[in-house]
C-alpha positions in Angstrom: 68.8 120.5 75.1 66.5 119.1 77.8 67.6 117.5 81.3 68.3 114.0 82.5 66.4 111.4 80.1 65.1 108.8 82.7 63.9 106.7 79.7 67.0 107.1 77.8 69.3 107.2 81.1 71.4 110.1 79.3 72.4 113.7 80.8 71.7 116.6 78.4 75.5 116.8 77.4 74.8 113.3 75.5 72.1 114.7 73.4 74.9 116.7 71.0 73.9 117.0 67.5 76.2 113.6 67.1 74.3 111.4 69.7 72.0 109.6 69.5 69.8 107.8 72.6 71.7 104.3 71.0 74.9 106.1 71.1 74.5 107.7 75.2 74.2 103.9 75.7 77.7 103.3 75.8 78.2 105.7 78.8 75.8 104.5 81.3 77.6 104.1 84.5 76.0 101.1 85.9 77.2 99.4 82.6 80.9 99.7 84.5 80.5 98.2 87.5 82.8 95.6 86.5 83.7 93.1 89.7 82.1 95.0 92.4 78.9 92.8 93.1 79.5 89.6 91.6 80.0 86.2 93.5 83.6 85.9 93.3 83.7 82.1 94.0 80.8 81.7 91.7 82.2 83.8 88.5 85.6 81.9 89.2 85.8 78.6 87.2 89.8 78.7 88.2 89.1 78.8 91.9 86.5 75.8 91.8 88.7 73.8 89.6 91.4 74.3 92.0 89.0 73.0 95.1 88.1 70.1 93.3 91.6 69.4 92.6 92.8 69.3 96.1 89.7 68.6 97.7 88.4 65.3 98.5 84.4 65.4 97.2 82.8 65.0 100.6 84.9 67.9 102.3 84.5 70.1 98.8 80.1 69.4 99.9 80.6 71.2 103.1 83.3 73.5 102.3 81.8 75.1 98.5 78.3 76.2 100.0 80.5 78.4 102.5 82.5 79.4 99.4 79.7 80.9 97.5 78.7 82.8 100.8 82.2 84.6 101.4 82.7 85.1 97.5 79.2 86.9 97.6 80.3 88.9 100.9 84.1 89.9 99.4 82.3 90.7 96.0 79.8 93.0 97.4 79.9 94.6 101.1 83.7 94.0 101.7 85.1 95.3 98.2 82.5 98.3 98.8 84.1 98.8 102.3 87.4 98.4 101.0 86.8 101.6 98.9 85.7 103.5 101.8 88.8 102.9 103.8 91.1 103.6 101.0 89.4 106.8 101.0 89.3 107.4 105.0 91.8 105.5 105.7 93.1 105.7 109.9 94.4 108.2 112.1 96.2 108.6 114.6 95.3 110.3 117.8 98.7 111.1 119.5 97.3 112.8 122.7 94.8 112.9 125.1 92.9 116.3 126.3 95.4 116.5 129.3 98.8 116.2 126.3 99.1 112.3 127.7 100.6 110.4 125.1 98.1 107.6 124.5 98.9 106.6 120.7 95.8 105.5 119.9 95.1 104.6 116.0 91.3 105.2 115.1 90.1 102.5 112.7 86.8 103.5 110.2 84.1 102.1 110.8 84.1 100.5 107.4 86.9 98.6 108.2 85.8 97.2 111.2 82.8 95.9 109.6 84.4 94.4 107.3 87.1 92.8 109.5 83.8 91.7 111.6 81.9 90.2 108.5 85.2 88.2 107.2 86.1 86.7 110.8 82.1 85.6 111.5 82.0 84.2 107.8 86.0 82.3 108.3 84.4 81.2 112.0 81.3 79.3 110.5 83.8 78.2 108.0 85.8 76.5 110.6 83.1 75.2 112.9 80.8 73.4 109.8 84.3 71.8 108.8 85.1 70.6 112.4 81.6 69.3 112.9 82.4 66.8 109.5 85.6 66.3 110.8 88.7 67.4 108.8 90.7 70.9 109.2 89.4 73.8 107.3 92.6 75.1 106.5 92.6 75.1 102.6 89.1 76.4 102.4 89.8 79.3 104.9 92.9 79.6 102.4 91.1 80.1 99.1 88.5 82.4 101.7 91.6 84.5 102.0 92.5 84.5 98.4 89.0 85.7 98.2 89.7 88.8 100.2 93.0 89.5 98.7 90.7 90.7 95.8 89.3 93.2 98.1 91.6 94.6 100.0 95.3 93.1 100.8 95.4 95.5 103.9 93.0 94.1 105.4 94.5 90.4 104.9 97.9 91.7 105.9 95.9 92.9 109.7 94.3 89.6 109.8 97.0 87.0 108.8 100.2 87.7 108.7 101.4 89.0 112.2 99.1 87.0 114.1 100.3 83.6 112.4 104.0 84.7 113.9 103.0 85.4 116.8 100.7 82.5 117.7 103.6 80.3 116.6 106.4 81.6 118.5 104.1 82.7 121.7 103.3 79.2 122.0 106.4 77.3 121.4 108.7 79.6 123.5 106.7 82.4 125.7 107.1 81.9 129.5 103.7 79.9 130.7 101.4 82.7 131.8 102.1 85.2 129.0 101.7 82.1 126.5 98.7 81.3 127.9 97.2 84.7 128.2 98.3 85.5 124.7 96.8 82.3 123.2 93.7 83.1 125.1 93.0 86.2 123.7 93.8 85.0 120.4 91.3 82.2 120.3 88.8 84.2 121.8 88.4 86.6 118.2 89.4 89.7 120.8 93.1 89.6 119.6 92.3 88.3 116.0 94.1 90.6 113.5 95.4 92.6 116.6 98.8 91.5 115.7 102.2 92.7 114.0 106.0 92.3 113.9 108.4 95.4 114.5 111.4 94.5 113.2 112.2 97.5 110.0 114.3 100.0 111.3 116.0 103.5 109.7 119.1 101.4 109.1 117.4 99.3 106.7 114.6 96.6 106.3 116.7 93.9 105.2 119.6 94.2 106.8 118.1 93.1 110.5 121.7 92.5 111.6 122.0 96.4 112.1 119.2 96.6 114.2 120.3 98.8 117.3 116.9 98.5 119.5 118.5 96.9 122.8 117.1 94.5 125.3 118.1 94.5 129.3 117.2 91.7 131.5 114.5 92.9 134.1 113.4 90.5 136.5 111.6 87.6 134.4 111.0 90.0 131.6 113.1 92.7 129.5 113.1 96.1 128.6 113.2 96.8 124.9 114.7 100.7 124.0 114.7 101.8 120.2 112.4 103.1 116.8 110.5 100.8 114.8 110.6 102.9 111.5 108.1 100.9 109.4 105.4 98.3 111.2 102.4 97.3 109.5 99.1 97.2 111.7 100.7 99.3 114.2 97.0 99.6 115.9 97.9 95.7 117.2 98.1 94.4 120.9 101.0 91.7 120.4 103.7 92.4 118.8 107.0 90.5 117.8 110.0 92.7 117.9 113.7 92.3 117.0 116.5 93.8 119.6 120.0 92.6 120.8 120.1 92.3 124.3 123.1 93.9 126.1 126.0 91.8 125.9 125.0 90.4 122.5 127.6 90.9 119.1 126.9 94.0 117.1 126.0 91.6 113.9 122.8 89.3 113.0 124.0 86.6 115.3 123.1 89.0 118.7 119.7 89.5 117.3 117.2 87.9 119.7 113.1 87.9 119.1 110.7 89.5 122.0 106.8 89.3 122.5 105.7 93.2 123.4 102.1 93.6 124.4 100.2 97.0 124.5 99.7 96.6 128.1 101.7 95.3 130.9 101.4 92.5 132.9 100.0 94.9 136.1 97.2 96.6 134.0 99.5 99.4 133.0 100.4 100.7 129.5 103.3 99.7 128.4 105.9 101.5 126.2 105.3 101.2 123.3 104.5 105.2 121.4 103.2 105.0 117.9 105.1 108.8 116.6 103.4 109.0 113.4 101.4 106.8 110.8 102.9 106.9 107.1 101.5 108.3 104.4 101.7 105.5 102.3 101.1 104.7 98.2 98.7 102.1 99.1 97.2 99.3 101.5 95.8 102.5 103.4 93.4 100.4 105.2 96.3 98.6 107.2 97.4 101.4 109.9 101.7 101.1 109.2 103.4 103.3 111.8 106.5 104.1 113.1 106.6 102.7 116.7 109.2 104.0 119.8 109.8 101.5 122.3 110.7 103.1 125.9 111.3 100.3 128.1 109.2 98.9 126.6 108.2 95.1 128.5 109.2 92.2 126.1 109.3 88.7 126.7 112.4 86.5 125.4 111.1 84.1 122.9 113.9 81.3 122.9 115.2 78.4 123.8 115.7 79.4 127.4 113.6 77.7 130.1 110.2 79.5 130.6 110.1 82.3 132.9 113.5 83.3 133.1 114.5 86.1 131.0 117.2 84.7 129.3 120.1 84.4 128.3 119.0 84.2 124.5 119.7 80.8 122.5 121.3 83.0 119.5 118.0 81.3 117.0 116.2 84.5 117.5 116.8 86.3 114.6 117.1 82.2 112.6 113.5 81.6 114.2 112.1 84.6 112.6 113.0 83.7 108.8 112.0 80.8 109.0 108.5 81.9 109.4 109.3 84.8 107.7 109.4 82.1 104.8 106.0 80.7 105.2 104.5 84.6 105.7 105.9 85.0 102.0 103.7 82.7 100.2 100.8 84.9 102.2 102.0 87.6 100.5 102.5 86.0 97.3 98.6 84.7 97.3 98.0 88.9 98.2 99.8 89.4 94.8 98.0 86.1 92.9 94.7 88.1 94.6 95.8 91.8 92.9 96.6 89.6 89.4 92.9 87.6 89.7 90.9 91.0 90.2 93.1 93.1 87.5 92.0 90.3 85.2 88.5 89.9 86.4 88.2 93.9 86.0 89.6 94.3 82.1 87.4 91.3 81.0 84.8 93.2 82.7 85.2 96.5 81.3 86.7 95.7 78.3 83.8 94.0 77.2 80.9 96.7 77.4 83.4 99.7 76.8 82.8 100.2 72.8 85.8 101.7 70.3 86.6 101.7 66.4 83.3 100.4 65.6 82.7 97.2 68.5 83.7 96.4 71.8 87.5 96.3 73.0 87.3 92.6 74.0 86.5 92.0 70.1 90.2 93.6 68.5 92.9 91.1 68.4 95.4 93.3 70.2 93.2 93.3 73.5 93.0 89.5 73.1 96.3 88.8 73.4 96.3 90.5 76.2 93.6 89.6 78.0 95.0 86.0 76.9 97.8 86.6 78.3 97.1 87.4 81.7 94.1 84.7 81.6 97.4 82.7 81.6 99.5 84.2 83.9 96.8 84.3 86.3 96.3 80.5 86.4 100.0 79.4 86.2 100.6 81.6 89.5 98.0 80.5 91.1 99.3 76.4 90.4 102.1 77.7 92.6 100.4 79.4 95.3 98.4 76.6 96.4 101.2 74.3 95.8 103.1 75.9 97.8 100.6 75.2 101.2 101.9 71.7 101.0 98.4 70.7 100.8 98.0 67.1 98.9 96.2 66.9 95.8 94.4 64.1 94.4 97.5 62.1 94.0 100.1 63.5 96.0 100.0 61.3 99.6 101.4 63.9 101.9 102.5 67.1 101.8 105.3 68.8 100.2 107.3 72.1 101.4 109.7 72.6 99.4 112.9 75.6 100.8 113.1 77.1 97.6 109.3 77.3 96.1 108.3 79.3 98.7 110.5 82.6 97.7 110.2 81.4 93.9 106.8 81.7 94.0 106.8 84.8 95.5 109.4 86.6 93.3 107.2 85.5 90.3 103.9 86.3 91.3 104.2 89.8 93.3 106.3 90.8 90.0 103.1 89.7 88.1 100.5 91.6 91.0 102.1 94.7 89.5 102.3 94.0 85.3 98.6 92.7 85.6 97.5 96.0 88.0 99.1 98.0 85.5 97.7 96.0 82.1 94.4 96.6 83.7 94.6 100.1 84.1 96.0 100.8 80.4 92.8 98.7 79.1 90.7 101.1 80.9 92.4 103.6 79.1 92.7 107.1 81.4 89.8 106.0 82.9 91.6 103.1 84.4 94.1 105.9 85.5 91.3 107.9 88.0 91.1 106.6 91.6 86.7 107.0 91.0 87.2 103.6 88.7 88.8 100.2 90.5 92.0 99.5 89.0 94.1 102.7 89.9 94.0 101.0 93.8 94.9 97.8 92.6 98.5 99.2 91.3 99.0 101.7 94.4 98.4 98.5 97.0 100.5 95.8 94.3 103.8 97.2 94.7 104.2 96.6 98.5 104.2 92.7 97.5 107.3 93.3 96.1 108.7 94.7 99.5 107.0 92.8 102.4 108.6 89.5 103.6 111.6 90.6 100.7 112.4 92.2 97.8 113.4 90.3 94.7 117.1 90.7 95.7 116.6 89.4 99.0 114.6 86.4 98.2 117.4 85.9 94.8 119.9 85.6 98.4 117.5 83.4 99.6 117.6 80.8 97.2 121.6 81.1 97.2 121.2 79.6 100.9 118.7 77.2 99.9 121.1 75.8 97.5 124.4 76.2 98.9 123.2 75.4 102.6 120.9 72.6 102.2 120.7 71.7 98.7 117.0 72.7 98.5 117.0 73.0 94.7 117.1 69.1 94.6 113.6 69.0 96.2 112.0 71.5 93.8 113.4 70.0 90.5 111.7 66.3 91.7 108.3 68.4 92.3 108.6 69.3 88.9 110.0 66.1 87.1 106.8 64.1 89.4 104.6 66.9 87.9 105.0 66.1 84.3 105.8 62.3 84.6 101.9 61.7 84.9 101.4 64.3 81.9 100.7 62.6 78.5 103.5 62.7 76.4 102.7 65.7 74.1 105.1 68.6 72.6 104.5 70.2 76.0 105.0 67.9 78.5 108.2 67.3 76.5 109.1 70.7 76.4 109.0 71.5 80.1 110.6 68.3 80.5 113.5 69.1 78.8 113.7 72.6 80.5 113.6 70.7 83.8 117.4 69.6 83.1 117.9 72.3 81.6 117.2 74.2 84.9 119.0 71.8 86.8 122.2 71.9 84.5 121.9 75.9 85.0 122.0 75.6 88.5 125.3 73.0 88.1 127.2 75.8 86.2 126.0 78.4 88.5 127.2 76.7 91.2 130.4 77.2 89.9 130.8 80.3 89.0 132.7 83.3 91.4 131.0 85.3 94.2 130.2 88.7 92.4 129.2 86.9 88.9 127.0 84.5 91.0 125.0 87.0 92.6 124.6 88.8 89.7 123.3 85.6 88.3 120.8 85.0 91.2 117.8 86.4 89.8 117.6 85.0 86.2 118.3 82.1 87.8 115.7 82.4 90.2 112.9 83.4 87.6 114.0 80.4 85.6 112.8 78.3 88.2 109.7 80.0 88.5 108.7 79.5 84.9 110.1 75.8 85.0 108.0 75.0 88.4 104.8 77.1 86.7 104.8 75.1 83.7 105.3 71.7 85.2 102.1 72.4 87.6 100.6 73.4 84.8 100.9 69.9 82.7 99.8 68.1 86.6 96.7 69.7 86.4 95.8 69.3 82.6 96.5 65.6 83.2 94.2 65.4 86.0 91.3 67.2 84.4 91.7 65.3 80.9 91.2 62.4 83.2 88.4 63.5 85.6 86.4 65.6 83.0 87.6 64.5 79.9 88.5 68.5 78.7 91.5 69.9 77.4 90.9 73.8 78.4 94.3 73.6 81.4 96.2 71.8 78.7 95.4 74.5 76.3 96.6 77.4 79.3 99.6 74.9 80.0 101.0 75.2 76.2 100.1 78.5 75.8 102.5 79.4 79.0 104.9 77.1 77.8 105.2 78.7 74.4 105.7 81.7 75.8 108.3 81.5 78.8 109.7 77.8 77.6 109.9 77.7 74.2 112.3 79.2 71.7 110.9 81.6 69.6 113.2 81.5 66.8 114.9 83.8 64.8 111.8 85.9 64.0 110.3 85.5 67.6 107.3 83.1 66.0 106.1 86.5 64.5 105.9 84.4 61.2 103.5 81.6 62.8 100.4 82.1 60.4 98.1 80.9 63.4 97.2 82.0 67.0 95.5 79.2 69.0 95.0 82.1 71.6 92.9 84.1 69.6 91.2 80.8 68.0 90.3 79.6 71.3 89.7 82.8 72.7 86.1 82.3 74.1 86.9 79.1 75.7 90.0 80.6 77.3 87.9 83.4 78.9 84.7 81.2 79.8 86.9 79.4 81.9 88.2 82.0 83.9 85.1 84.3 84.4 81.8 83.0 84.0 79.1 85.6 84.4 76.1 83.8 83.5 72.3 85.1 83.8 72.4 84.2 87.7 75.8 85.5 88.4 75.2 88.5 86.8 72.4 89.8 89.3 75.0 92.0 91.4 74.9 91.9 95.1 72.7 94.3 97.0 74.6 97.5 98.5 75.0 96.9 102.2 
């Protein structure tokens, strides 16, 4: 039978009396490297549209060339890295040689590389943008978008906790802490050293039934109780729920604290990491369960500054609300599972060959691949609308109450679906941890669960609506969104399911406590696919305008069709044409585009 070919690149095993050298083709392995060393800013037509839809042309000059550098580095040594970790992911060391309990959580080194390359590549980022003077912040956002496609647990180390705690250290921590804090933070030495500790055994949700207590001690406290679940438990700030003594038993005695690793006199403070969890996925963020023993805290409140309390009551009020603007964090960690899921069945799907051509050629695999071509780029409309950053025709900002958790619900729900799509195109290939996408669905499902499950964030719009009436803000987002649409069947049909949604949310309004709840959710995913769609028609406006193209209006009817439109009787399996297959090529060339220079992968760090 003869050994490896290195002409033919096949092993002996592919030189069967059935093979052929043309045949052993279809099973070289560098064939299959699918997203792993491309430019991920450069292969992504969606991203760059998206940039020059928000960004004004001289910023987009300085901001894209950095762009094409941090898609190149989360392509190729941070997606490698990412791999790595997953594989040796951190561990605790519980003891010292003497039994001292020093809790220390041993990082790989291939994390900290990569957590040093993303934070060098973010800085320059930041600095080129400050030297042409305007804020980097939606740049650094689509950077992190970036890295989502690598590895979420990273993100999670490097943005979530540390955005908390920078807010609420410097609006409420007594002077020198605050400053100290703020300090470290700026310097890079704290930067994604950060985490909140607020799950406990009672229950993640239900932060009312906390029992970790406070007691007043001098100009600081002393926090007493188990963390059960904390996310980059290897952090040296902390934010951490507990009622102070004194306080009711319920959610309005819950106060937030500031807990740093060490105390303010050098020493280490309480704070005992008992075990690290053996989680599905996101291995390469260390998530512990944490005991505090008088532990030193710092009351983050209303109270004057450096006294320790008593607390204002907002504590636990302070927290969700930037709770709220941590979701649509996690929702662009979701949008960033969804993009590379897509990016790795176009990628696959196209060399793997089956019945006679390649998979990307049947119809079935199309539709799919269609399909999530569309979901990809509806989400995303909502992620970065949801930064409040203004687009080309939008003068200032807009936050809307209720987008944020919509957004969130719909695209962590779609992080999983797309994971999962991806791994049945690659067949039980896609099902072996050695290939890219069996990650992607182990890391997807904690979307669901950080910063609120479906459920809560269904209880969240409730209080939008019923609190503050934050519906009414959403549905004029959407009605401004298609009014500058040209008045086509879609733009008319996501008009019409505008009122429709608000009319839905008139008679929900009225129904009784146990129905309504069980109503929240369908009523909450409506929204989703109204707000999606109406984005959706902004955008196609805008680029029939600017580039005279029709390829977003072609996504926007497509989604519309599909979560808008009434099928019919026979679910439109009748309809005796398929503008997704017809326009197949276009659809994909506009969300991956590997041409010849794009296509020379990155060089193995």
């Amino acid at each position: 039978m003869g050994e490896y070919d290195p002409h033919y690149g096949f092993e002996a095993v592919d030189r069967l009396p059935f093979s052929t050298p043309e045949k052993a083709q279809r099973y070289r392995t560098e064939n299959y490297q699918g997203a792993t060393g491309l430019n991920w800013y450069r292969t992504d037509p969606t991203l760059q549209f998206i940039m020059s839809y928000y960004l004004p042309p001289d910023e987009l000059a300085v901001a894209e060339p950095h762009l094409v550098r941090i898609g190149e580095l989360m392509g190729g040594p941070v997606t490698r890295w990412a791999e790595e970790t997953d594989r040796n992911p951190p561990y605790l060391e519980r003891y010292d040689r003497w039994g001292h309990d020093v809790s220390r959580v041993v990082m790989p080194a291939s994390f900290t590389q990569s957590k040093r390359a993303v934070l060098d590549a973010q800085q320059e980022l930041r600095e080129e943008a400050h030297r042409a003077g305007f804020r980097a912040s939606l740049p650094l956002f689509a950077s992190n978008y970036l890295l989502n496609q690598a590895d979420i647990g990273l993100a999670c180390a490097l943005g979530t906790g540390g955005n908390m705690v920078r807010a609420l250290v410097s609006a409420f921590a007594p002077t020198d802490v605050r400053d100290y804090v703020l300090a470290k933070l700026d310097s890079g030495e704290w930067e994604g050293e950060a985490a909140q500790l607020m799950t406990e055994r009672t229950g993640g949700s239900d932060l009312g039934a906390i029992e970790t207590t406070a007691t007043p001690h001098g100009d600081a406290w002393l926090l007493n109780g188990f963390k059960w679940f904390a996310s980059n438990c290897a952090g040296e700030a902390f934010i951490a729920l507990a009622k102070p003594e004194g306080a009711p038993d319920s959610s309005r005695g819950v106060a937030s604290f500031l807990v740093l690793r060490t105390r303010r006199d050098g020493s280490r403070n309480g704070v005992r990491i008992r075990r690290l969890k053996d989680k599905l996925g996101t291995r390469s963020v260390a998530s512990g369960e944490i005991e505090l023993v008088d532990a030193e805290a710092f009351l983050l409140s209303g109270a004057p500054q450096g006294e320790a309390g008593p607390s204002d009551g907002k504590g636990l009020g302070r927290m969700m609300e930037l709770t709220n603007r941590l979701r649509l964090g996690i929702a662009a960690f979701a949008l960033g599972n969804a993009r590379r899921a897509l990016v790795e069945s176009l990628c696959y799907t196209r060399q793997r060959q089956a019945f006679g051509g390649a998979l990307i050629d049947k119809p079935l695999v199309r539709r799919k691949l269609a399909e999530l071509i569309v979901d990809v780029e509806a989400t995303q409309a909502m992620v970065f609308d949801g930064i409040g950053f203004p687009n080309h025709r939008q003068p200032k900002a807009i936050r809307q109450r209720i987008a944020v958790p919509v957004t969130k619900l719909k695209v962590c729900r779609l992080g999983i679906t797309a994971a999962s799509d991806a791994i049945e195109l690659h067949g039980g290939n896609g099902y072996i941890e050695t290939w890219p996408v069996a990650r992607l669905l182990r890391d997807a499902q904690v979307n669901t669960i950080w910063e609120g499950s479906d459920n809560i964030l269904s209880l969240d719009v409730r209080r939008g609506i019923e609190q503050s009436r934050a519906h009414e803000p959403l549905l004029a987002r959407m009605r401004d969104a298609v009014s500058v649409s040209h008045d086509d069947d879609t733009t008319g049909l996501v008009a019409g399911r505008i009122e429709d949604l608000d009319a839905a949310i008139t008679a929900w309004s009225k129904l009784d406590g146990d129905i309504a709840e069980a109503r929240l959710l369908p009523l909450a995913q409506f929204m989703g696919d109204v707000y999606a769609g109406a984005l959706l028609t902004e955008q196609a406006a805008w680029e029939r305008e600017t580039r005279g193209t029709d390829r977003k209006a072609l996504v926007a009817r497509l989604y519309a069709r599909r979560y808008l439109a009434d099928p019919g009787p026979l679910r439109g399996i009748d309809a005796d044409t398929d503008e997704a297959l017809e326009r197949f090529d276009e659809l994909v060339a506009g969300a991956l585009c590997l041409d010849e220079q794009t296509q020379n992968r990155a060089n193995p760090s």
